[in-house]
N, C-alpha and C positions, 0 to 999 in steps of 0.2 A: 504493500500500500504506500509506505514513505517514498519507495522507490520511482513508481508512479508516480506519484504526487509532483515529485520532484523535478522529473521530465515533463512534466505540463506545467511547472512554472516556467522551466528553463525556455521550453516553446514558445510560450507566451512572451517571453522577454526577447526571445530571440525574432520573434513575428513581428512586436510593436517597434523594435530597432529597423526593424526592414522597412514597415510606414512609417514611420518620420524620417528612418533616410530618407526615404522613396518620395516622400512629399514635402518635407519641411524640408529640406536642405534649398538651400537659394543656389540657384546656375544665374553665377555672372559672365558678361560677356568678355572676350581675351582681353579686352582695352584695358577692364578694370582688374581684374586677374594683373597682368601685368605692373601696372599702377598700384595696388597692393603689396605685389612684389620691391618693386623699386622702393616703396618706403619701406618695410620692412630691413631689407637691405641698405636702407639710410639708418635707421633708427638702431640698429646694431653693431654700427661703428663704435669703438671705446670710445671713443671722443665724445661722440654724441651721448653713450650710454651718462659717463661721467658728469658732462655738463645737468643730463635728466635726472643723475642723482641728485645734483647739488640743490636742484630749483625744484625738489617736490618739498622741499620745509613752505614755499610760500602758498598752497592753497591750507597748508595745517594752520599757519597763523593767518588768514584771510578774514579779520573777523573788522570789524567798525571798531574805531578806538576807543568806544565806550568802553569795551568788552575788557579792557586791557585795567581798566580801576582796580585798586587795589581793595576797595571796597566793595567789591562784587567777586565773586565764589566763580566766576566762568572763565576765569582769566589761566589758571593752575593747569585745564586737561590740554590746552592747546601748546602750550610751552613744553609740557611732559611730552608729547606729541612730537613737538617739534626735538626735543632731546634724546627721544628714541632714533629720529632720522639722521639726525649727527653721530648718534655713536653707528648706526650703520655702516654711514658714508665715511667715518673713520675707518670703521673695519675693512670694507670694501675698496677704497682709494688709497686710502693711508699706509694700513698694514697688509694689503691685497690679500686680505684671509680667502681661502677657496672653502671656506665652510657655507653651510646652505642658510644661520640661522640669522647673519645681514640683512638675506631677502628676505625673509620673515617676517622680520622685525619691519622693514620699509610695508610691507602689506597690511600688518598690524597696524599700522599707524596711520595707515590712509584710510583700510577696512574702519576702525575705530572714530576718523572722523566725519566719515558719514553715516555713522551709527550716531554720533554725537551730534550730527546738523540738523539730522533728522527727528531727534529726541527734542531738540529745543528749537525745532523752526516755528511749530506752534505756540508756546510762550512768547516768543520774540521776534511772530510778525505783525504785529499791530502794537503801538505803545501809546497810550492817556497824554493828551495832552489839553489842559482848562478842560476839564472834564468831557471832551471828546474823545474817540476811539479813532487814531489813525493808520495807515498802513506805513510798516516800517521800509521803504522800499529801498533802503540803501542793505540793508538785512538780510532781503528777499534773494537780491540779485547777489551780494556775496556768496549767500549759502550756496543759490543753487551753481554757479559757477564752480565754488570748490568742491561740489560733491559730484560734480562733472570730472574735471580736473583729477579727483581723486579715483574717479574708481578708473578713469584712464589711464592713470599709473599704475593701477592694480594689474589692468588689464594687460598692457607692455612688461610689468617687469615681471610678470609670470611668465611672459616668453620664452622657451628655454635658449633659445638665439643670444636672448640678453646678455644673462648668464653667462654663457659659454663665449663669446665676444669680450668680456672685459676679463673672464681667465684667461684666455688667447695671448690679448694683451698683455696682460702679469706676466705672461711665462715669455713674454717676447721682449719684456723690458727689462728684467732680472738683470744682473752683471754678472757675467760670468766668474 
């Protein structure tokens, strides 16, 4: 019976894999195929890679300067945020560690602030002001930029291209 069972899950999984290939996959035409390609192949340059590490701290701190008071509690996750991505970009540039928990940590910290923009987009898109309710819209547009921004970077440096381009690199710049 388990055995059975078993083989008509595994079908079942193996049938819905074949329709969504079969139908959800998108066919692009060669132009963009191509065009895919060639950024791809841009964006795994070390150079490039390096530069992309340096500049994913600014959608972690993209906040209105309000936010930065020292008398307000929201100031702390985003500096933490941003301290996770320096000791990354340490590990990664500085010390060129070839361990995996760099990337990690850069995912963590980008995953974590759009878990966080999205947790306080609603407290903090309208604010009181003379007892009307207005729309915060300098708020509005940061948030959603950096949660753009961010899961972009999640998206890219899960690449394994990434990765493997800035060890390339390491092992081409060493001294002998």
């Amino acid at each position: 019976f388990l055995r059975t069972f078993a083989l008509d899950i595994y079908s079942k999984q193996l049938y819905y894999f074949k329709l969504t290939r079969r139908y959800f996959t998108p066919s692009f035409p060669d132009k963009i195929l191509e065009k895919i390609n060639m950024l791809r192949k841009f964006i795994t340059r070390p150079s490039v890679v390096i530069v992309l590490l340096i500049l994913q701290i600014i959608p972690l701190l993209m906040f209105p300067p309000a936010t930065f008071n020292p008398a307000t509690q929201e100031w702390w996750l985003p500096v933490l945020l941003a301290i996770f991505a320096i000791v990354a970009i340490t590990q990664l540039i500085l010390r060129r560690s070839t361990s995996l928990w760099p990337w990690y940590l850069v995912s963590f910290s980008q995953g974590f602030n759009i878990i966080s923009r999205l947790m306080l987009f609603m407290p903090h898109a309208t604010k009181t002001v003379n007892d009307s309710v207005q729309i915060d819209g300098l708020y509005i547009i940061l948030s959603v930029i950096s949660i753009l921004i961010s899961a972009i970077y999640i998206l890219i440096f899960e690449l394994p291209d990434m990765r493997m381009s800035l060890y390339s690199h390491k092992n081409n710049t060493q001294p002998a």
